[in-house]
C-alpha positions as CSV (number, residue, x, y, z in Angstrom):
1,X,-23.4,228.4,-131.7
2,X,-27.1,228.6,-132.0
3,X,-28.6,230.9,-129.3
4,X,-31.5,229.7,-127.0
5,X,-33.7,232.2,-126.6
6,X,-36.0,231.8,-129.5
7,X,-35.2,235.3,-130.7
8,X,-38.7,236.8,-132.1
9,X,-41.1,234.5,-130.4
10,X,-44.0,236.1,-128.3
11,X,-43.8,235.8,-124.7
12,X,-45.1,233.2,-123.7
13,X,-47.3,234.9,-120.4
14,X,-47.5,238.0,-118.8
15,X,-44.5,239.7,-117.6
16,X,-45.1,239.5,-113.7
17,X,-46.4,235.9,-114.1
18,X,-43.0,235.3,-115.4
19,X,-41.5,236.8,-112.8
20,X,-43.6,234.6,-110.3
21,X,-42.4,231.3,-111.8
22,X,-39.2,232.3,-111.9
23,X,-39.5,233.2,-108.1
24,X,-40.8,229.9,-108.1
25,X,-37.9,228.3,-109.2
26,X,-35.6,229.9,-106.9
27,X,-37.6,229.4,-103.9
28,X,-37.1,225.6,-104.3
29,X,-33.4,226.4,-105.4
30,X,-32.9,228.4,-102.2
31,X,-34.4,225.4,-100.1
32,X,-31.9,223.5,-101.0
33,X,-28.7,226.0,-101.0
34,X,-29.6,228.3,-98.1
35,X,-30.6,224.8,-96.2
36,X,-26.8,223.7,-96.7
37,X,-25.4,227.9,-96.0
38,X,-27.5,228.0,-92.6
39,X,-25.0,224.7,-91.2
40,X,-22.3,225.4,-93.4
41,X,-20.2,226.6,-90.5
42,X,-20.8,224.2,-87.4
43,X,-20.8,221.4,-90.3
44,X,-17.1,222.5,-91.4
45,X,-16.3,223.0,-87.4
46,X,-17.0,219.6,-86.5
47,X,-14.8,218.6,-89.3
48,X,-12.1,220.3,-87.2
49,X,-12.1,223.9,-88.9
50,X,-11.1,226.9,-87.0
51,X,-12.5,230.2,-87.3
52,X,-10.1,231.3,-90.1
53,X,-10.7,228.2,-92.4
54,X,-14.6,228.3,-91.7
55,X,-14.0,232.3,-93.0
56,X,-11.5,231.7,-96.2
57,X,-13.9,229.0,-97.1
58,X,-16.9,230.6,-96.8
59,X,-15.4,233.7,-98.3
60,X,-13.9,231.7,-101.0
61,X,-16.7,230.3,-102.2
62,X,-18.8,233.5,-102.3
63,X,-16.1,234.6,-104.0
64,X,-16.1,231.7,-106.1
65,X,-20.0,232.6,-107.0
66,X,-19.1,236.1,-107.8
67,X,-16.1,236.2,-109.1
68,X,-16.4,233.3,-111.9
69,X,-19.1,235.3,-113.3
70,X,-16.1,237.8,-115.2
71,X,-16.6,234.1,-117.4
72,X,-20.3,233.2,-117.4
73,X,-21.5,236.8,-117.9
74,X,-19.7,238.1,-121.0
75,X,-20.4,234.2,-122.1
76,X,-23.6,234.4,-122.2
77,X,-23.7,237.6,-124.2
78,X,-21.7,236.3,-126.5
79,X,-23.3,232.7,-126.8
80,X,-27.2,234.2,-125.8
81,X,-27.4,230.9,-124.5
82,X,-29.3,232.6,-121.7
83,X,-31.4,229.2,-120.6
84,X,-28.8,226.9,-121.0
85,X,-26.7,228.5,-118.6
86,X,-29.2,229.0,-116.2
87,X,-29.9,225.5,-116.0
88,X,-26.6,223.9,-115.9
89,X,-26.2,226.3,-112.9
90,X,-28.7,225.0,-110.9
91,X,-28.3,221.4,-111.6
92,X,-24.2,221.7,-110.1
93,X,-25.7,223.5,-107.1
94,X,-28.8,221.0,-106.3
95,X,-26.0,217.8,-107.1
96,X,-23.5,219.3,-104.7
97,X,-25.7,220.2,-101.2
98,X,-26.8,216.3,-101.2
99,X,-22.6,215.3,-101.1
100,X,-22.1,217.9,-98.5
101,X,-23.7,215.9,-96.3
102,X,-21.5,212.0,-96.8
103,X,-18.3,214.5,-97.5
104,X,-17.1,213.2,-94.0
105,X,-13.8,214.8,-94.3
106,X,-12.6,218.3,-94.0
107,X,-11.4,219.3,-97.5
108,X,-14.2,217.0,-99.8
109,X,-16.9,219.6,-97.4
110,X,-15.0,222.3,-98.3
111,X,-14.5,221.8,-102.3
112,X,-18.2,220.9,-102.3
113,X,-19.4,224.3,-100.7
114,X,-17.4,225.9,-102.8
115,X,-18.7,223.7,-105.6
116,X,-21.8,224.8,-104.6
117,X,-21.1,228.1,-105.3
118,X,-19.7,227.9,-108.7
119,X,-23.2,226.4,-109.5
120,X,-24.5,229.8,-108.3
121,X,-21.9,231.9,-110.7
122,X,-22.9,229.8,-113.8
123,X,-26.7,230.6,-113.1
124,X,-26.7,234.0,-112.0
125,X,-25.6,236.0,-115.4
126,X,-28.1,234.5,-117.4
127,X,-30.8,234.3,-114.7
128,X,-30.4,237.8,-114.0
129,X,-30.5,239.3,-117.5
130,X,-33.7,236.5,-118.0
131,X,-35.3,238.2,-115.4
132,X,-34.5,242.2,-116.0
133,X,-35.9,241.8,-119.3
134,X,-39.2,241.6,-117.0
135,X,-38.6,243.8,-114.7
136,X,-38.0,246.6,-117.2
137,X,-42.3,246.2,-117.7
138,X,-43.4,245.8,-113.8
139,X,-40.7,247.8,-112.7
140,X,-36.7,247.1,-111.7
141,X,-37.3,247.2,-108.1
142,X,-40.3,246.0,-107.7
143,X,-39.5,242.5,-109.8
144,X,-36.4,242.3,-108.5
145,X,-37.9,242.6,-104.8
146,X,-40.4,240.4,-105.4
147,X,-38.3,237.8,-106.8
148,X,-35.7,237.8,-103.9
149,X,-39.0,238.0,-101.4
150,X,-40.2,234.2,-102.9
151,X,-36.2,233.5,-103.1
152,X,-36.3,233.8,-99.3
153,X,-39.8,231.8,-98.8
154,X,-37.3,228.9,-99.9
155,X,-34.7,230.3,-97.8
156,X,-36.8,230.1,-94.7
157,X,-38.0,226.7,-95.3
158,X,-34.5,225.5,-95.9
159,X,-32.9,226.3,-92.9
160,X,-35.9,225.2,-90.9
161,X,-36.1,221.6,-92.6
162,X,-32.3,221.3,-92.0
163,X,-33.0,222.6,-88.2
164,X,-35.8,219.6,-88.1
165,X,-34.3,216.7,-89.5
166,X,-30.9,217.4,-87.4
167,X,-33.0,217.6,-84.2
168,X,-34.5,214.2,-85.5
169,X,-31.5,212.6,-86.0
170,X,-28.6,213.9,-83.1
171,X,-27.2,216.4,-85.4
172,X,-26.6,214.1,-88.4
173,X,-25.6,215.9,-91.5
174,X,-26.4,213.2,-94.1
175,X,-30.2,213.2,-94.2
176,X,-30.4,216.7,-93.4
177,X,-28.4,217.7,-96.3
178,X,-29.8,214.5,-98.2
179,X,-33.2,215.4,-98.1
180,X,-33.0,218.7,-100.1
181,X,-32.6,216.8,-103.2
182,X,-36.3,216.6,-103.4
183,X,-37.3,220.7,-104.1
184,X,-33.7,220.5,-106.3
185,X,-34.8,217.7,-108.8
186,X,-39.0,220.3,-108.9
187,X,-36.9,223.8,-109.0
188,X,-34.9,221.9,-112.2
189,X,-38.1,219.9,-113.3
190,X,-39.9,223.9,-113.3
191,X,-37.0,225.7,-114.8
192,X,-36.9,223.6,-118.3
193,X,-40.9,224.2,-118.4
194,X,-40.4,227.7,-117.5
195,X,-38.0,227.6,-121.0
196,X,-40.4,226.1,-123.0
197,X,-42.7,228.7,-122.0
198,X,-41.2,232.0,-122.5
199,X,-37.9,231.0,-124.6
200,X,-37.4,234.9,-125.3
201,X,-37.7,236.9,-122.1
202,X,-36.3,239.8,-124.1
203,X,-39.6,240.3,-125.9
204,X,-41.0,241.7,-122.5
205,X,-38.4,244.4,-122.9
206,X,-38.6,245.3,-126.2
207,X,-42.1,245.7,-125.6
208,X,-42.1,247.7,-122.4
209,X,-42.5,251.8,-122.5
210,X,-40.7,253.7,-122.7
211,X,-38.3,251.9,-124.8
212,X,-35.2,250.9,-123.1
213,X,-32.0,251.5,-124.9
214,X,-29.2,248.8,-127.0
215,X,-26.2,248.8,-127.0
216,X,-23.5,246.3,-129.2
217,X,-22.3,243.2,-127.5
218,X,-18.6,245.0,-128.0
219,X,-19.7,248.7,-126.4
220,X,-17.8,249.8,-123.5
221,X,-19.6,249.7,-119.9
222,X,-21.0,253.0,-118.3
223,X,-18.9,254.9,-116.1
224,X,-21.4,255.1,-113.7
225,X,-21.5,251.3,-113.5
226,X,-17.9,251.3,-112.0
227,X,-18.5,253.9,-109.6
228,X,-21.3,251.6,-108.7
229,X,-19.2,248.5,-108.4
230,X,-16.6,250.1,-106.5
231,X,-19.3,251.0,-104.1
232,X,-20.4,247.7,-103.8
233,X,-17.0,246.3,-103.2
234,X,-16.5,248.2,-100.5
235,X,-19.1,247.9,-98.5
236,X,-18.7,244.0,-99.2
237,X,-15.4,243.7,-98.0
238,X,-16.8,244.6,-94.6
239,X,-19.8,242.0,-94.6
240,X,-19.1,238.8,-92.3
241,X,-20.3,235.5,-94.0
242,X,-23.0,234.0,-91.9
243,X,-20.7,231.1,-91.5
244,X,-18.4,233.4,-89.5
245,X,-21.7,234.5,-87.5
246,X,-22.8,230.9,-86.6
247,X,-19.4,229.9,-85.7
248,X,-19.1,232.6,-82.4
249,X,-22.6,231.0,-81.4
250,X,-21.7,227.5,-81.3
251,X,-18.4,228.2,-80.7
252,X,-19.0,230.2,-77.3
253,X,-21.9,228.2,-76.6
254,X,-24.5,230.9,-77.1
255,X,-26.7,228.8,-79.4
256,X,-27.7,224.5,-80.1
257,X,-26.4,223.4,-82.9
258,X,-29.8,222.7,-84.4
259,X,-30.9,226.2,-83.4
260,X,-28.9,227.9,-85.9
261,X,-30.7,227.4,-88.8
262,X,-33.7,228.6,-87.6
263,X,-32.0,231.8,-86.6
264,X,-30.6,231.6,-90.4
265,X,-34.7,231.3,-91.1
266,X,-35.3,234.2,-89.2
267,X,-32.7,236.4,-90.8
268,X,-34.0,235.3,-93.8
269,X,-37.5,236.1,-93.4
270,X,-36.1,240.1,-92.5
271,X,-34.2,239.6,-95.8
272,X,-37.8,239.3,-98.1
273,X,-39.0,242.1,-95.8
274,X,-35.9,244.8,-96.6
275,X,-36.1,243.6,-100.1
276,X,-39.4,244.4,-100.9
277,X,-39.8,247.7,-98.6
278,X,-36.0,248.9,-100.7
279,X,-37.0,247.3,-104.0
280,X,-40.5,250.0,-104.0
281,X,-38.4,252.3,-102.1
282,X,-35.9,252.9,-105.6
283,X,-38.4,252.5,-107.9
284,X,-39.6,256.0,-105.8
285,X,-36.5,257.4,-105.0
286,X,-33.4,255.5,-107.0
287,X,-29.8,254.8,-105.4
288,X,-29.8,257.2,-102.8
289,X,-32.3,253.9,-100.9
290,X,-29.1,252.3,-100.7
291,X,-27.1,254.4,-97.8
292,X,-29.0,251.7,-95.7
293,X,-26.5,249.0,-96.4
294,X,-23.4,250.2,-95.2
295,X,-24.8,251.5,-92.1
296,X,-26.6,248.3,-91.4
297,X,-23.0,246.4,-92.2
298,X,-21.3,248.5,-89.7
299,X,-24.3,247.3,-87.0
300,X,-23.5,243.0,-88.0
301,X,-20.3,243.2,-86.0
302,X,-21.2,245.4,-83.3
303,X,-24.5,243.2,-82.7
304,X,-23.0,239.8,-83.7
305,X,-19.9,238.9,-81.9
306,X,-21.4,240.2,-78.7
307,X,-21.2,237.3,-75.5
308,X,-24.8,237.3,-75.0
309,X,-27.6,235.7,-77.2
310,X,-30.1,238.7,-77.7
311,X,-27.7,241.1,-79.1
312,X,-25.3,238.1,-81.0
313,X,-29.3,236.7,-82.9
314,X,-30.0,240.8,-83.4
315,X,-26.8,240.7,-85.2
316,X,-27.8,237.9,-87.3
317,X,-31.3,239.6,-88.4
318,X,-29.5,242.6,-89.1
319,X,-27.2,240.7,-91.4
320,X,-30.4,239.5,-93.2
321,X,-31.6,242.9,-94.1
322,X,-28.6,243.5,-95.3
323,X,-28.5,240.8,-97.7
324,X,-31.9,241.4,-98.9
325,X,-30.5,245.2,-100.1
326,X,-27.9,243.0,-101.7
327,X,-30.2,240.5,-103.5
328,X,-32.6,242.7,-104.9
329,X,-31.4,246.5,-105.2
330,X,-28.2,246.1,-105.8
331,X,-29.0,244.0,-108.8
332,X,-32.1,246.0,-110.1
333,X,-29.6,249.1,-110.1
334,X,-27.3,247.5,-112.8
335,X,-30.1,246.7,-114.9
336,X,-30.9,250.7,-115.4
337,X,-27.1,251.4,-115.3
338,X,-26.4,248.9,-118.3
339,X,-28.5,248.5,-121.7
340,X,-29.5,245.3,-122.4
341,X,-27.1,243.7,-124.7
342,X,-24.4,244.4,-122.5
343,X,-26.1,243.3,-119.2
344,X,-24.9,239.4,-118.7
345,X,-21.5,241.1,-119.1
346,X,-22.3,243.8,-116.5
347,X,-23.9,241.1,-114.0
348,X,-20.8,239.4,-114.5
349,X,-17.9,241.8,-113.9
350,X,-20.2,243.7,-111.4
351,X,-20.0,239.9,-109.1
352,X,-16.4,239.4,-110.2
353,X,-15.8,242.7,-108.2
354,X,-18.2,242.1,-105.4
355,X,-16.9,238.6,-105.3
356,X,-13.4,239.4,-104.7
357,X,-14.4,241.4,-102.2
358,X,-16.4,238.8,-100.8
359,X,-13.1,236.7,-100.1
360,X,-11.2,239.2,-98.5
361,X,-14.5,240.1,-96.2
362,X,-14.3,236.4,-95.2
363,X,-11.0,236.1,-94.6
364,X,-10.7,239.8,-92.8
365,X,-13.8,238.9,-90.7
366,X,-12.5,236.2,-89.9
367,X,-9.1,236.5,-89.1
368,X,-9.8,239.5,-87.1
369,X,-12.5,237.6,-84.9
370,X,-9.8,235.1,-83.8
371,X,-7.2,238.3,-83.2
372,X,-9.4,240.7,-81.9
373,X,-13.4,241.7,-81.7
374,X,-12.8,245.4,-81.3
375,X,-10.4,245.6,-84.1
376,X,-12.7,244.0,-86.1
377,X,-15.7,246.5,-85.3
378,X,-13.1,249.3,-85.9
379,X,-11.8,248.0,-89.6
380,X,-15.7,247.2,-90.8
381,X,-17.1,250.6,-89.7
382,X,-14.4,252.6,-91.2
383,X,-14.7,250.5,-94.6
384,X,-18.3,251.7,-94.4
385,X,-17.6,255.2,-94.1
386,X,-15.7,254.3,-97.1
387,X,-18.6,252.8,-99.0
388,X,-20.8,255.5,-98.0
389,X,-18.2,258.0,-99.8
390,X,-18.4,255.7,-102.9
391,X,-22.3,255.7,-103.2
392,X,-22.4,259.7,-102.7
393,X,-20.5,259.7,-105.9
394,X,-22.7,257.2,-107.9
395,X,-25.6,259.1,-107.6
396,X,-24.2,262.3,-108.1
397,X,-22.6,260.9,-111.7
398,X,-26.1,259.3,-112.5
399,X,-28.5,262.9,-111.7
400,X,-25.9,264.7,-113.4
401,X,-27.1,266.1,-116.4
402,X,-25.3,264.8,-119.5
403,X,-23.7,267.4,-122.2
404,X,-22.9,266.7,-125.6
């Protein structure tokens, strides 16, 4: 099979340009897959979902978008098909949001989120290995911050169109959901110029000083990197899916229907914000930036599935800046754990992890909200402390000096 990268070729334009358009591109991807996320759970609910389906489904299909990257990641090291895969990712996501809306029955919605998803787990090997070669020349946390800042300009305007065309239309799902075919068809139309542009994004890193190291598509995965992604794992397990989060609003009548995407906008906006602020942060200080996640985990549940609105939308912005350390750090991190031609491999059994602990967060979050809100506070924060045990032995392992 005849890799796509164009092996050799110049870069076609400057490193953080390329960055830039590739934020591009996932700003008018994330209009159109946050947009569907922010109603994902009132749209399921009024499909007659309880709490537990709206969490195993949820779960499941961030599990879905993590997990089935075990396949796409070592695939596209193996196949260097880097483009390819990136593209066929985004068209199954930017097909399925558009269906979500006509579904009109309970399990069409929920293959189609998860389909949705499994757009997001062909894409995000190859995108992210495209996009660390970059960042090794303007910096990991910096390009990856910056990309997952313009990621969330498209995740603002998303849930905010969505908001505006189901206050147009008395809450009907099928032209909110129908219009986001527009920035899907440009973020497609963009990513196939983007290819033509810079077919071998590897070329930045290669050329970047100092010189990062290789490694053999067969070598074996640092031992640090498994520290790492039991780390990650754990603190995941304890996230609640915003699906989850929107559910107790509508649910105990806390928040319109309509209103919740624009509280998904606003959690998004704190998302770019904790991004870049932790993406400069590492590039300063390295892993040690990341005790911030599991503490502001621990805070979603506490703040969330509160009875009154302030503290229960608090909840929900804290959530954001969590995600943002998710989207940006945590990825940038891999990138300097993992040489380069073992990286779509990393990104891809690093997810599978994160995504099967995705699933279980869904379902544990919300199983325990329909048992009980204190038990749930009291499992999440203790799977924190947990996490927080985890990352004090990842960055011991990686300052350690090595002998030998």
């Amino acid at each position: 099979m005849k890799p796509d990268t164009g092996a050799g070729a110049a870069p076609g334009m400057r490193p953080w340009r390329f960055v830039v358009w590739f934020g591009t591109v996932s700003l008018l991807a994330d209009v159109v897959y946050e947009g569907a996320r922010s109603v994902t759970g009132p749209l399921l609910a009024s499909l007659g979902a309880s709490s537990l389906v709206v969490g195993v489904v949820t779960g499941a299909g961030e599990g879905a978008a993590l997990g089935l990257r075990l396949v796409s990641g070592p695939l596209a090291d193996r196949t260097h098909r880097f483009w390819g895969l990136a593209i066929a990712g985004y068209a199954l996501t930017v097909v399925s949001v558009p269906l979500l809306g006509v579904a009109g029955v309970l399990w069409a919605a929920c293959v189609l989120v998860i389909a949705e998803r499994v757009g997001k787990a062909v894409r995000s090997p190859a995108k992210d290995t495209l996009l660390s070669h970059a960042t090794a020349a303007t910096g990991r946390g910096r390009g990856f911050a910056v990309h997952e800042a313009m990621d969330q300009i498209g995740a603002l305007v998303g849930p905010l169109l969505v908001a505006g065309v189901l206050a147009l239309t008395g809450d009907d799902y099928a032209p909110a959901l129908g219009v986001l075919a527009v920035p899907g068809a440009a973020a497609l139309g963009l990513l196939v110029w983007l290819r033509s542009r810079v077919p071998d994004p590897e070329a930045y890193e290669r050329g970047a000083a100092p010189k990062a190291p290789s490694a053999a598509a067969g070598g074996r995965l640092p031992t640090a990197f498994w520290t790492y992604a039991a780390f990650t794992a754990a603190t995941t397990t304890g996230f609640a899916t915003f699906g989850v989060l929107s559910y107790h609003l509508v649910q105990r009548h806390l928040l319109a229907t309509a209103w919740v995407p624009v509280l998904y906008a606003g959690a998004m906006a704190v998302d770019a914000v904790a991004a870049l602020a932790t993406g400069w942060l590492y590039d300063r200080y390295g892993p040690r930036v990341l005790v911030a996640l599991p503490v502001l985990t621990a805070a979603v549940p506490c703040l969330a599935f509160t009875h009154t609105l302030a503290p229960a939308a608090a909840g929900s912005l804290v959530w954001g800046a969590a995600m943002g350390i998710q989207e940006s750090t945590l990825r940038a991190v891999v990138a300097d754990l993992v040489p380069s031609g073992r990286r779509a491999t990393a990104y891809g059994v690093f997810a599978g992890a994160v995504g099967a602990a995705s699933l279980a967060g869904g379902a544990l979050t919300g199983g325990l909200y329909g048992y009980s809100i204190p038990v749930l506070i009291t499992v999440v924060v203790v799977i924190q402390v947990l996490a927080l045990a985890l990352l004090g032995v990842t960055t011991t392992r990686r300052t350690r000096p090595r002998t030998g």
